[in-house]
Short mmCIF file of the C-alpha atoms (twelve columns), coordinates in Angstrom:
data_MODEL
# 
_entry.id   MODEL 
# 
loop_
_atom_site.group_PDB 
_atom_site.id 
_atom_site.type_symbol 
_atom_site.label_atom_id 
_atom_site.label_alt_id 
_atom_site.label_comp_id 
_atom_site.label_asym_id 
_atom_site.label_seq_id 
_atom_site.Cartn_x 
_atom_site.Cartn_y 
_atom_site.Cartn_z 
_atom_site.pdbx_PDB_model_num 
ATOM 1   C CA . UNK A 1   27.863 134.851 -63.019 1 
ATOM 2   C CA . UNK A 2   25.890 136.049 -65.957 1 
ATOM 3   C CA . UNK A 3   28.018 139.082 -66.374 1 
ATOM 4   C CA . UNK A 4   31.726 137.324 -66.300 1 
ATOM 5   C CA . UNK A 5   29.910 134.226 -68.888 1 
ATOM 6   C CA . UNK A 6   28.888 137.088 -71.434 1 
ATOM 7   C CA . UNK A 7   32.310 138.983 -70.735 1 
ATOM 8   C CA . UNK A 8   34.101 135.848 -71.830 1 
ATOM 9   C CA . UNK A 9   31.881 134.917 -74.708 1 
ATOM 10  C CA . UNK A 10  32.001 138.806 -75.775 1 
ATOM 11  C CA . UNK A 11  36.201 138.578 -75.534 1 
ATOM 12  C CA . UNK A 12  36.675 135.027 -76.832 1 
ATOM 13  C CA . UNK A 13  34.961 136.022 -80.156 1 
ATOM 14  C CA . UNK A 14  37.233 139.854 -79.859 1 
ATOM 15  C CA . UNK A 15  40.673 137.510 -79.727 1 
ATOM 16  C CA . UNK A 16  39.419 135.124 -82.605 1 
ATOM 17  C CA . UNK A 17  38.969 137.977 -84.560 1 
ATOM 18  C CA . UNK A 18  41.908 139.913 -83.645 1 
ATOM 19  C CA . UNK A 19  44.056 136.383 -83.924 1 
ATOM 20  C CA . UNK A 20  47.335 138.621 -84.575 1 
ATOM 21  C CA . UNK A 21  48.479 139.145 -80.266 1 
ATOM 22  C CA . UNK A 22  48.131 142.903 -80.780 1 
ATOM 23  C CA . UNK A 23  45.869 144.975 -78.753 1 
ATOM 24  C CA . UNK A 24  42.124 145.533 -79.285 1 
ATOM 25  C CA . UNK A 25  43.232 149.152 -79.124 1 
ATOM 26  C CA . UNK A 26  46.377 151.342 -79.602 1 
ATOM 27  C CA . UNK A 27  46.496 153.007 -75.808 1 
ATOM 28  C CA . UNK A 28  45.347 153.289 -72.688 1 
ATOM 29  C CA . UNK A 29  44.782 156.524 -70.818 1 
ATOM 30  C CA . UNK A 30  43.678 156.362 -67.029 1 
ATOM 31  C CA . UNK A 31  43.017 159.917 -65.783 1 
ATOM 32  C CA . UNK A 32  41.102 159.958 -62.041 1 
ATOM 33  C CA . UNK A 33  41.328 159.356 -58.693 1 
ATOM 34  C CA . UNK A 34  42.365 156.598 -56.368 1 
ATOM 35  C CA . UNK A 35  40.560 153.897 -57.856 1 
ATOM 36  C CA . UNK A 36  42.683 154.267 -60.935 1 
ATOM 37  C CA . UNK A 37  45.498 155.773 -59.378 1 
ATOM 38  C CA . UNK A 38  48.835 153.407 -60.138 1 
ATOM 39  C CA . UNK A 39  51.347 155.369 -57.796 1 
ATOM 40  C CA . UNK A 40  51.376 158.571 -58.927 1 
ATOM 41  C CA . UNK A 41  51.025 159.870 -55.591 1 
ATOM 42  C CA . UNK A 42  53.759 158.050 -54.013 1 
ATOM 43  C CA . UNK A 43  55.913 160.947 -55.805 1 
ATOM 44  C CA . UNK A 44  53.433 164.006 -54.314 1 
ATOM 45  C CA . UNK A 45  53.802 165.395 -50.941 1 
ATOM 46  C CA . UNK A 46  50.690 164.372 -49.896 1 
ATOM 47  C CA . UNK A 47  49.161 162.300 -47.348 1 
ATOM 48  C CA . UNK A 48  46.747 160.035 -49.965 1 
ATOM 49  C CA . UNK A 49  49.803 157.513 -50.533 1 
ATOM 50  C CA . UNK A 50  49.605 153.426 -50.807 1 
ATOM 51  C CA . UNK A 51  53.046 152.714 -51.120 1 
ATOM 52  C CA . UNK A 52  53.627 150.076 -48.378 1 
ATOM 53  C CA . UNK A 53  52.736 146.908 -46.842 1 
ATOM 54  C CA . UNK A 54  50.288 145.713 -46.647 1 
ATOM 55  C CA . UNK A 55  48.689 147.294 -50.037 1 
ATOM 56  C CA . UNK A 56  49.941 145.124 -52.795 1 
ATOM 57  C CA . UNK A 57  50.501 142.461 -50.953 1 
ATOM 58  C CA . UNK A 58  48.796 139.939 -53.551 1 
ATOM 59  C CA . UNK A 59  50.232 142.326 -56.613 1 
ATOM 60  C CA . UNK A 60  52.968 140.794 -58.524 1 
ATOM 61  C CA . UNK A 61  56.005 140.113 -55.940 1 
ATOM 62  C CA . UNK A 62  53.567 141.444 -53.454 1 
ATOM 63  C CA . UNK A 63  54.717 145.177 -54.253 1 
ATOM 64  C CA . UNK A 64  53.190 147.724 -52.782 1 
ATOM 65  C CA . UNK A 65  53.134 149.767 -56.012 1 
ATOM 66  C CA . UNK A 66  51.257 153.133 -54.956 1 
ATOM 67  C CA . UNK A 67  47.611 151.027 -56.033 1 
ATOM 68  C CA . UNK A 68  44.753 151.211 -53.608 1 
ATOM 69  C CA . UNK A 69  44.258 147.817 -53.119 1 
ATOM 70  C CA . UNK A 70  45.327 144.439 -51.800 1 
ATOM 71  C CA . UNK A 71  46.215 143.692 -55.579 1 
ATOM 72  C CA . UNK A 72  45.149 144.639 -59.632 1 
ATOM 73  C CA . UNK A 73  43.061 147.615 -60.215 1 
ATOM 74  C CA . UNK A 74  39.532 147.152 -62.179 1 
ATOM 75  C CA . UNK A 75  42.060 149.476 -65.314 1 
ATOM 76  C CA . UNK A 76  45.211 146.496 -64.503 1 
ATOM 77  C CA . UNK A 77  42.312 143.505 -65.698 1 
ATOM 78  C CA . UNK A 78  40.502 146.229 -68.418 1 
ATOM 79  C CA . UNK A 79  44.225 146.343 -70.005 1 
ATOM 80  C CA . UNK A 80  44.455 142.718 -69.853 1 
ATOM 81  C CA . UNK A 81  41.410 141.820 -71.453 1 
ATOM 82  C CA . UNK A 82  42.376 144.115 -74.269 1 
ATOM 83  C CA . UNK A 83  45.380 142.446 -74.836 1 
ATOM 84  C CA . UNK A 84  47.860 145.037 -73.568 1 
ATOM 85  C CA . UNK A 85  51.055 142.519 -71.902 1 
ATOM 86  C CA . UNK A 86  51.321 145.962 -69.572 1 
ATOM 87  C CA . UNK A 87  49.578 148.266 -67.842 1 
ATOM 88  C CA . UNK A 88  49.654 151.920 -68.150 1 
ATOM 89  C CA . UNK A 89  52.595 153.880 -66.412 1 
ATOM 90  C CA . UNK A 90  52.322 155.922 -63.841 1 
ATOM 91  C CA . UNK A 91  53.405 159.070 -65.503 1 
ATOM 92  C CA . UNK A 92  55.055 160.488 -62.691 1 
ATOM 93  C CA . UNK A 93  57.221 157.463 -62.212 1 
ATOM 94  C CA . UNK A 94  61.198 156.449 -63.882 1 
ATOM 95  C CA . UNK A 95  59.069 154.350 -65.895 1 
ATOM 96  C CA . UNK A 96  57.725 156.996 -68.000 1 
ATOM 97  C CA . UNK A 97  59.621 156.810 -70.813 1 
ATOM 98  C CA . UNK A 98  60.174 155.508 -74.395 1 
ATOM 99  C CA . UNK A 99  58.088 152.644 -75.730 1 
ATOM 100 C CA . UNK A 100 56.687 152.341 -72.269 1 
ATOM 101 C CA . UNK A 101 54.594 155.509 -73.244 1 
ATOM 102 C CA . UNK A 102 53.826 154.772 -76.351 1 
ATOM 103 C CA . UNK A 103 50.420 152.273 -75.268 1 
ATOM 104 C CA . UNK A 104 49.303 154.787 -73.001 1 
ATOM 105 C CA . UNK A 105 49.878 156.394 -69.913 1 
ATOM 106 C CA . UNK A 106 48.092 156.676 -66.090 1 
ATOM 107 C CA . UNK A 107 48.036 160.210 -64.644 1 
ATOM 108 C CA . UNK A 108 45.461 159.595 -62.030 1 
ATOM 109 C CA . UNK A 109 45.931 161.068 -58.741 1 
ATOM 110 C CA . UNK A 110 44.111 159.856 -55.018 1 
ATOM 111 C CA . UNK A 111 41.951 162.097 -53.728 1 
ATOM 112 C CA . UNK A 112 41.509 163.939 -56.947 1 
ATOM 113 C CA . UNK A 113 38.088 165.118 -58.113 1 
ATOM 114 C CA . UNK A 114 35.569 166.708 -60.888 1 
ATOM 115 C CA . UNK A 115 36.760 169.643 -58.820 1 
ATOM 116 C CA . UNK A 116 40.012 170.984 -58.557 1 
ATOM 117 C CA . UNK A 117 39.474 172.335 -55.182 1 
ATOM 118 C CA . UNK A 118 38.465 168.816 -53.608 1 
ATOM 119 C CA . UNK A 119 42.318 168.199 -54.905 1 
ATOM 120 C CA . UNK A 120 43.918 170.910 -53.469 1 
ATOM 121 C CA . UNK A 121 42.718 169.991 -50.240 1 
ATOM 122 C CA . UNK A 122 45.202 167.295 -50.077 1 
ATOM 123 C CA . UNK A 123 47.477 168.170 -52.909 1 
ATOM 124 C CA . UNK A 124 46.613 165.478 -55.059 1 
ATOM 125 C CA . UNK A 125 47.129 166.084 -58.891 1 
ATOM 126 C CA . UNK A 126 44.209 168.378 -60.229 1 
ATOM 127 C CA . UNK A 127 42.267 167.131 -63.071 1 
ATOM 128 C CA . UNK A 128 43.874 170.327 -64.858 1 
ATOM 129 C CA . UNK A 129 47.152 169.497 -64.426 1 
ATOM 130 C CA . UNK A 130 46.564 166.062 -65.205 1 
ATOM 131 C CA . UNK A 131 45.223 167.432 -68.521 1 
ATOM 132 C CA . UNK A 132 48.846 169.340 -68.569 1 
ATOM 133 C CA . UNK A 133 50.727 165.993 -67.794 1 
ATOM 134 C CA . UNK A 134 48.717 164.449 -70.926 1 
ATOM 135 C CA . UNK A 135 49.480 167.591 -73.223 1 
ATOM 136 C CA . UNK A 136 53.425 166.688 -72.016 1 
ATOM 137 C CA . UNK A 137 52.717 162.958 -72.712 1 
ATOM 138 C CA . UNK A 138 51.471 163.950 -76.225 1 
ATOM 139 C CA . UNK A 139 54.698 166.145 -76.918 1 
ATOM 140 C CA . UNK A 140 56.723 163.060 -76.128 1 
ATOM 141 C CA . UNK A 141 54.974 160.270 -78.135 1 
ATOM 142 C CA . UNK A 142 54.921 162.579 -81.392 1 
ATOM 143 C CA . UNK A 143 58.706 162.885 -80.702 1 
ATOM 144 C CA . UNK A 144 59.349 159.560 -80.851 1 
ATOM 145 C CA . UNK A 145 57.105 158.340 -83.915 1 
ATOM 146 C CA . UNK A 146 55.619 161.487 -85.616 1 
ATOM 147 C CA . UNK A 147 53.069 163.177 -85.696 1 
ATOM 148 C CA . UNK A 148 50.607 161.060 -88.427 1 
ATOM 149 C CA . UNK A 149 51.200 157.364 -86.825 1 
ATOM 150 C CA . UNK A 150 50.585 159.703 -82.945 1 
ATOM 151 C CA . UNK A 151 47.497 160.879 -84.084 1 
ATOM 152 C CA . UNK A 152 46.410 157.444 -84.583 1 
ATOM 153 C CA . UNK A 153 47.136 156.267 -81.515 1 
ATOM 154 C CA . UNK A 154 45.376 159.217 -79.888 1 
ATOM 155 C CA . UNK A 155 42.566 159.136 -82.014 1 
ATOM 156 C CA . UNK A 156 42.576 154.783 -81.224 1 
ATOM 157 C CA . UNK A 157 42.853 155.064 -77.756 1 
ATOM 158 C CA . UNK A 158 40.438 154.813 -74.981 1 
ATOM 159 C CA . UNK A 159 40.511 157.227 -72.421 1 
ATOM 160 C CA . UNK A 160 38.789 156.259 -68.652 1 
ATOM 161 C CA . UNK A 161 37.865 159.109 -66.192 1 
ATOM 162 C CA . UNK A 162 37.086 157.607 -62.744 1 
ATOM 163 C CA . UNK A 163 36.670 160.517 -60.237 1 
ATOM 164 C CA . UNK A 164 33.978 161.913 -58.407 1 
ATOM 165 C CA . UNK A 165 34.008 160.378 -54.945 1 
ATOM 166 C CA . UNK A 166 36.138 162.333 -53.045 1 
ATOM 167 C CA . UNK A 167 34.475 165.649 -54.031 1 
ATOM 168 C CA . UNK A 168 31.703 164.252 -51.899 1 
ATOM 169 C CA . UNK A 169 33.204 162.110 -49.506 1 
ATOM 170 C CA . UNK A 170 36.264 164.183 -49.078 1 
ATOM 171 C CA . UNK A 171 35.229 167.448 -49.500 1 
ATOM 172 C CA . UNK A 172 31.048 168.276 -49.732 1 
ATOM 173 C CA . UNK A 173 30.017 166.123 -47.067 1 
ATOM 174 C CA . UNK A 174 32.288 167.792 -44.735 1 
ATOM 175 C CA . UNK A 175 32.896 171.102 -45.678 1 
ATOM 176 C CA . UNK A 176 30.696 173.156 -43.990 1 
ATOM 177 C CA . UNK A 177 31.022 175.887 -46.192 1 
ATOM 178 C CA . UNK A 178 30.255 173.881 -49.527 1 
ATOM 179 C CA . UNK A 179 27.037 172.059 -48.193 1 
ATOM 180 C CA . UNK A 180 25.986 175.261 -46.508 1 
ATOM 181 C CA . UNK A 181 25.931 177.117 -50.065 1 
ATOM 182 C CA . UNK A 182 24.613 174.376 -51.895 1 
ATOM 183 C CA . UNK A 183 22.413 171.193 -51.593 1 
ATOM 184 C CA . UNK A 184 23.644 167.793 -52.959 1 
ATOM 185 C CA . UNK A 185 21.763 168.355 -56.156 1 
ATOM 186 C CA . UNK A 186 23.279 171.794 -56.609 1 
ATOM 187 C CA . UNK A 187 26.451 170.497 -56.152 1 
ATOM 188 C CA . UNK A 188 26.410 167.949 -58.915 1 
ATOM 189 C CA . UNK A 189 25.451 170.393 -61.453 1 
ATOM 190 C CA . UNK A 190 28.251 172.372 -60.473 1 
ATOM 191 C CA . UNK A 191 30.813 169.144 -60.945 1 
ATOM 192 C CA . UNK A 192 28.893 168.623 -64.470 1 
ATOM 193 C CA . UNK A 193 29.838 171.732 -65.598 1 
ATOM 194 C CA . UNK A 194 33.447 170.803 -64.700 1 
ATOM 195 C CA . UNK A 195 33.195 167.197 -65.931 1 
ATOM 196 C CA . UNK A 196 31.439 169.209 -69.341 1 
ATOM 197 C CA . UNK A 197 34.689 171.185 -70.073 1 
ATOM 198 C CA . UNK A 198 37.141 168.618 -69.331 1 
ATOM 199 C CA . UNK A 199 35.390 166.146 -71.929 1 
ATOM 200 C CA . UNK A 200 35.593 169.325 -74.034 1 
ATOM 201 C CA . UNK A 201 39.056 169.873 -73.070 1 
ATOM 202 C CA . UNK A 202 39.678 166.242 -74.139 1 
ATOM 203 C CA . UNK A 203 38.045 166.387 -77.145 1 
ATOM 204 C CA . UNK A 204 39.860 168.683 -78.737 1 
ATOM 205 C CA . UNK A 205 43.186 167.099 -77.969 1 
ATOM 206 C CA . UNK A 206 42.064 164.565 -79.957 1 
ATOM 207 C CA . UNK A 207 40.719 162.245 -77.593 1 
ATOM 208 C CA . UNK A 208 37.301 159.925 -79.532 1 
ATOM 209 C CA . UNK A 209 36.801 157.261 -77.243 1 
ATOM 210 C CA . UNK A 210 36.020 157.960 -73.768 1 
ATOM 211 C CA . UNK A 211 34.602 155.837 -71.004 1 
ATOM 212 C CA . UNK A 212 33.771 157.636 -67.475 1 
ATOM 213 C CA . UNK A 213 32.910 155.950 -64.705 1 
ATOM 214 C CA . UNK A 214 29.689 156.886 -62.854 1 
ATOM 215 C CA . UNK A 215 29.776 157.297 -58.956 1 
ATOM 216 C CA . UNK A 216 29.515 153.682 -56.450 1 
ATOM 217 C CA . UNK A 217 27.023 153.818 -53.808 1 
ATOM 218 C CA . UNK A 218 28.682 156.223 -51.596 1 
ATOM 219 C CA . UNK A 219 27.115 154.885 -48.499 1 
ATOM 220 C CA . UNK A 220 27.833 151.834 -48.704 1 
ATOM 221 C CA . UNK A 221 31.873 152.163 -48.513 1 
ATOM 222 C CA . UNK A 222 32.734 150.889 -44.694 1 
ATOM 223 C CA . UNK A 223 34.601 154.548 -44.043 1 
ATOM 224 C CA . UNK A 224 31.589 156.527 -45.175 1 
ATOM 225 C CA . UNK A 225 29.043 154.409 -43.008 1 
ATOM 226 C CA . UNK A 226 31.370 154.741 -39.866 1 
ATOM 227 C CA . UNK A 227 31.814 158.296 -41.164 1 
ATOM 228 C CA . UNK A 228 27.995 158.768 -41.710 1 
ATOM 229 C CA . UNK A 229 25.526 156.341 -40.798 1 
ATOM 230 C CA . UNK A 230 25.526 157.210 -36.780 1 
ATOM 231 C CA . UNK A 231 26.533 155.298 -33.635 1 
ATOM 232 C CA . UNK A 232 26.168 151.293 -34.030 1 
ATOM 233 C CA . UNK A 233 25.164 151.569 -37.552 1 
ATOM 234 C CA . UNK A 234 25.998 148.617 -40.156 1 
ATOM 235 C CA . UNK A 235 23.934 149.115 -42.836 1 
ATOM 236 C CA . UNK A 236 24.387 151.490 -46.180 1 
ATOM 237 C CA . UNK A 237 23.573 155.702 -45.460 1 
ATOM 238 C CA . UNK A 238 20.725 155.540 -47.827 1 
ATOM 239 C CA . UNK A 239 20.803 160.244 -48.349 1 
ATOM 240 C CA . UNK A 240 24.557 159.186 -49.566 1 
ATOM 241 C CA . UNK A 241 23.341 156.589 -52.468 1 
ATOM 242 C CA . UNK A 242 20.879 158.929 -53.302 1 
ATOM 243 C CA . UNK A 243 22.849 161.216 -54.099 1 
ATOM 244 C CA . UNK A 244 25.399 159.253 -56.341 1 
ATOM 245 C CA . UNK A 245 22.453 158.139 -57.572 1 
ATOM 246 C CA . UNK A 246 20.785 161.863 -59.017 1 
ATOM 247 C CA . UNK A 247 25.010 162.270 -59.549 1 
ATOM 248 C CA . UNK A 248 24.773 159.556 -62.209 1 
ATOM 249 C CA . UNK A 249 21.689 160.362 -63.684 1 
ATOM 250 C CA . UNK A 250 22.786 163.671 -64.572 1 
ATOM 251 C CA . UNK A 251 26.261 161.931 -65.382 1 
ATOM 252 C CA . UNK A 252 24.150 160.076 -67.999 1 
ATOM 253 C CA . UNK A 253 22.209 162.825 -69.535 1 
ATOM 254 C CA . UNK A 254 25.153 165.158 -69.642 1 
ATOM 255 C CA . UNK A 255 27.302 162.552 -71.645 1 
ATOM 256 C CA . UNK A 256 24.537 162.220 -74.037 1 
ATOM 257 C CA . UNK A 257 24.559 165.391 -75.027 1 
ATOM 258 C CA . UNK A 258 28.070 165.677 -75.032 1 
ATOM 259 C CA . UNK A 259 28.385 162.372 -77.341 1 
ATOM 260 C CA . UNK A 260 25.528 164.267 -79.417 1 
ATOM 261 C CA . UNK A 261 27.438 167.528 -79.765 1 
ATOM 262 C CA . UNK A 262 30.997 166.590 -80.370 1 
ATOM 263 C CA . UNK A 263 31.417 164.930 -84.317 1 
ATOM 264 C CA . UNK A 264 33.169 161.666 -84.192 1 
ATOM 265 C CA . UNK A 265 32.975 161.584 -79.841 1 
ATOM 266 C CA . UNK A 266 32.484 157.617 -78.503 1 
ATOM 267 C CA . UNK A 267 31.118 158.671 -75.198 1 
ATOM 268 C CA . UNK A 268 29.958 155.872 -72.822 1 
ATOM 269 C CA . UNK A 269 29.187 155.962 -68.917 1 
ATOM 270 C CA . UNK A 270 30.336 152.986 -67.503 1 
ATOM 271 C CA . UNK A 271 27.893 151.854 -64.868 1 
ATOM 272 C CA . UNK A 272 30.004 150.841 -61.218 1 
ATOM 273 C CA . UNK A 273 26.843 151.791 -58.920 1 
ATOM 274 C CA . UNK A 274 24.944 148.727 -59.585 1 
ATOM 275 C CA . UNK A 275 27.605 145.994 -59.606 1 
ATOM 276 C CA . UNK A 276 29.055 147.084 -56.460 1 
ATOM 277 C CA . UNK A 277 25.858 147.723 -54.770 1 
ATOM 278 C CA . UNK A 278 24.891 143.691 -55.805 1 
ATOM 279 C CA . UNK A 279 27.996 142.755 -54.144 1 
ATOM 280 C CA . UNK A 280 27.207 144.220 -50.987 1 
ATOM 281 C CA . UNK A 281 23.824 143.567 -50.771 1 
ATOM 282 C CA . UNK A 282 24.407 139.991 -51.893 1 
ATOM 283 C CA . UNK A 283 27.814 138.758 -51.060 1 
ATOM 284 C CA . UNK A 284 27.714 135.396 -51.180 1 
ATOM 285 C CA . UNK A 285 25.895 135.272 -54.388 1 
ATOM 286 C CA . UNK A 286 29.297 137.064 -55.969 1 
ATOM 287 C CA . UNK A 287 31.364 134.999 -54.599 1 
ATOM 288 C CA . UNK A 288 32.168 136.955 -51.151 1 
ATOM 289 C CA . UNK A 289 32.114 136.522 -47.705 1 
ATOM 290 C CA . UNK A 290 32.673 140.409 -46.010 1 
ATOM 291 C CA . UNK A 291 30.641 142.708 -47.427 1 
ATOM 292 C CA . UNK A 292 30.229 145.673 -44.933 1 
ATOM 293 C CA . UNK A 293 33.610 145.677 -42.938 1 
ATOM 294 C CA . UNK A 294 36.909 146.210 -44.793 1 
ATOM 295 C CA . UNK A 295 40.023 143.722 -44.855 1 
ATOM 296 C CA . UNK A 296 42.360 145.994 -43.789 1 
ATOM 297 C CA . UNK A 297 42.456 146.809 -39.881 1 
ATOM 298 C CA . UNK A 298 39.114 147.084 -37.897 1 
ATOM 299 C CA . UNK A 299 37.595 147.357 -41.811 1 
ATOM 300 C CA . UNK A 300 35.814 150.514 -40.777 1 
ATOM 301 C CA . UNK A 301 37.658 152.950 -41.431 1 
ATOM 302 C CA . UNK A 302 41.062 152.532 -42.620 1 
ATOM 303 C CA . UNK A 303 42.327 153.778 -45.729 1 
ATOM 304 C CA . UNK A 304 46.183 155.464 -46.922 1 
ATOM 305 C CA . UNK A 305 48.577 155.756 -44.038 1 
ATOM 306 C CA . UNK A 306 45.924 154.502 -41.712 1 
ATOM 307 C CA . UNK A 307 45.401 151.408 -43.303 1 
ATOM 308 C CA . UNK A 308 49.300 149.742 -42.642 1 
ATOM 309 C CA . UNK A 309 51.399 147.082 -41.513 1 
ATOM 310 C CA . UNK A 310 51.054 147.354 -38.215 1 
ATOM 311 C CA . UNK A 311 46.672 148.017 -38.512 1 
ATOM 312 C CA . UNK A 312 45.444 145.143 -35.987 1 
ATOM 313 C CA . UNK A 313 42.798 142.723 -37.447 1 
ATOM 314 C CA . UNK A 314 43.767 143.099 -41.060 1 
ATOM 315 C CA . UNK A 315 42.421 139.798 -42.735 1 
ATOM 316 C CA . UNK A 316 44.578 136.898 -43.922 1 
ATOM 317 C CA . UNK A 317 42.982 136.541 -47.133 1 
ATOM 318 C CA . UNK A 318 41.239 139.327 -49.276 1 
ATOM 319 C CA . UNK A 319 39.330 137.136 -52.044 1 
ATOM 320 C CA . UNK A 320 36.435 136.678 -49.193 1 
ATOM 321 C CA . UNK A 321 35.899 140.597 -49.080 1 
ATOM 322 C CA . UNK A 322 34.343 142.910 -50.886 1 
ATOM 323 C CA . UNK A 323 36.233 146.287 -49.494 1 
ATOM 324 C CA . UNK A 324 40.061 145.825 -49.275 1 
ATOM 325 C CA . UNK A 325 40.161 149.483 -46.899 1 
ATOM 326 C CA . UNK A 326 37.184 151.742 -45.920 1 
ATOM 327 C CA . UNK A 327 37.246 153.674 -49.075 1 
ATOM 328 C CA . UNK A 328 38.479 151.122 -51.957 1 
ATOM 329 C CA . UNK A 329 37.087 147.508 -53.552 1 
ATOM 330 C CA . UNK A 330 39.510 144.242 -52.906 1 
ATOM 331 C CA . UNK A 331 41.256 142.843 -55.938 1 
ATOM 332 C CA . UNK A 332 38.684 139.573 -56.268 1 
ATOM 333 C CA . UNK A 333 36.172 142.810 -56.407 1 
ATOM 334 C CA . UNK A 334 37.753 144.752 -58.720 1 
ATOM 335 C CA . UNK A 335 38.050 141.698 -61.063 1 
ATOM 336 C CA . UNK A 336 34.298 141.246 -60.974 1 
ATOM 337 C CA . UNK A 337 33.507 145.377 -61.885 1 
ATOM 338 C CA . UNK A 338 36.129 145.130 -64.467 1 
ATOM 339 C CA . UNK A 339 34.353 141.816 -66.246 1 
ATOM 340 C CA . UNK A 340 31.155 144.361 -66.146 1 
ATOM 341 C CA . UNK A 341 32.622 147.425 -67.588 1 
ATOM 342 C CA . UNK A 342 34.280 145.482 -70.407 1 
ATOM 343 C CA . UNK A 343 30.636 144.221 -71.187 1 
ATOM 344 C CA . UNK A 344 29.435 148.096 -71.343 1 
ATOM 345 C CA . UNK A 345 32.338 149.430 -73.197 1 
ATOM 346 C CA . UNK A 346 32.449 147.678 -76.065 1 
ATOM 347 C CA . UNK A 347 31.083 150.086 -78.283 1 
ATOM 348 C CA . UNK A 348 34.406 152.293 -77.215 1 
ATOM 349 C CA . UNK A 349 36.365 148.831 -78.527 1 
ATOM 350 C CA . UNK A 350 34.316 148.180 -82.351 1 
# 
């Protein structure tokens, strides 16, 4: 409750100084995974897809859009609370074009990750190539209103980066080969290197104001404690939140020297461990019933093609749950992390 009052306070005093309808900011770049993912995937060959009932089916028209979710993404209420009357297009869809592009664009890919590998796996869009889709994207907007007023909106923009999970969930935890080679701490070093050069990468396209997500507690996502947690168990895989936790830490420390290094660089983790970690632990006090089992199907498991119409014991209404499918937050829940973010990044805002 405290965080959505000081969200509202913090963007009723943004709008009465803005007081013109524009947005707080010139674009919008989403670059990730499938939290942020708006249906790019729906055009990949791939089977990390959320392009039919019943995801979306609280979206506008209840269309199942290619978002992981029941409804809006935490980047669909982030782009209305900076005043955007749109949300960023999926750059692989028809949509991608003209003015749509020209308040920024969503490249994000499911299944995705810090590592390019942990996307091959289920060809998902590597962080590389989404780096090559945005280097296309830039081509385009400079096209259509030259290059001074693009730089602007480059320069103006904020970039989010939400990725991470699935390199653990999806590919460390059960690779035998990776977690025989190295431990979990090992293995985040080697994703901050990559997570180093892509901010690099980033940078020098011109990029100023980035927000990156950190890691949620891992073991607390219904998939990974039926995945992980053994026979019969209910509760969050404590090794798992460790580990996102040491993942975030060096997430922070990393970013500060990044944000040190690079002139002119607005560099800000955005916290999600902690918010969704209250809402599971304390449900009711955030406004939820369902905290450990999923809407969607049994709720222990189910996510992408396994989590469709035809998934027996899929809830009637979402709002009371935390987890829309084993992997990914409900709307209702993605409404609350997005109220907290906005609180963080407003330094990537001023």
């Amino acid at each position: 409750m405290f965080i959505r009052l000081i969200s509202f306070l913090v963007l009723a005093g943004f709008y009465v100084g803005v007081g013109t309808g524009q947005p707080l900011v010139p674009a919008l770049i989403i670059i990730g995974d499938s939290v942020v993912d708006a249906g790019n995937n729906n055009h990949r060959t791939t089977l990390i897809k959320a392009n039919f009932p019943p995801y979306g089916r609280d979206f506008f028209a209840h269309n199942s859009t290619g978002r992981f979710s029941n409804g809006k993404l935490v980047i669909d209420f982030t782009a209305e609370s900076l005043g955007f009357t749109s949300y960023p297009v999926a750059y692989l869809s028809q949509d991608a074009n003209g003015t749509n592009l020209l308040t920024g664009a969503n490249f994000a890919s499911g299944a995705s990750g810090f590592d390019d590998g942990t996307s091959l796996l289920y060809n998902a869009i590597t962080l590389n190539q989404q780096l090559k889709n945005y280097k296309e994207y830039k081509i385009k907007v400079t096209n259509m209103v030259g290059r001074d007023r693009a730089n602007e909106i480059f320069s103006g923009a904020i970039y989010l980066l939400s990725t991470g999970s699935s390199d653990f969930l999806q590919s460390y935890y059960i690779n035998p080969i990776l977690n025989r080679i190295f431990t979990p701490d090992r293995y985040s070093d080697r994703l901050m290197n990559f997570y180093s050069t892509f901010v690099h990468n980033l940078y020098n396209l011109g990029a100023r104001r980035i927000g990156v997500t950190t890691l949620p507690p891992l073991g607390c996502l219904p998939a990974a404690i039926t995945m992980f947690g053994g026979a019969g168990n209910n509760t969050c895989v404590e090794r798992l939140n460790r580990d996102a936790v040491s993942f975030n830490t060096k997430l922070n420390n990393t970013s500060m020297y990044l944000a040190n290094k690079l002139p002119g660089l607005k560099l800000v983790v955005l916290d999600i461990y902690n918010p969704l970690l209250s809402m599971v632990m304390n449900p009711v006090a955030n406004g939820f019933f369902e905290s450990r089992r999923a809407c969607c199907g049994t709720g222990t498991m189910e996510t992408s093609f396994l989590c469709n119409a035809r998934s027996v014991g899929t809830c009637s209404n979402a709002t009371n749950y935390v987890f829309w499918d084993g992997f990914h937050p409900s709307e209702a829940a993605n409404r609350v992390l997005a109220a907290s973010l906005l609180v963080q990044g407003i330094s990537l805002i001023s």
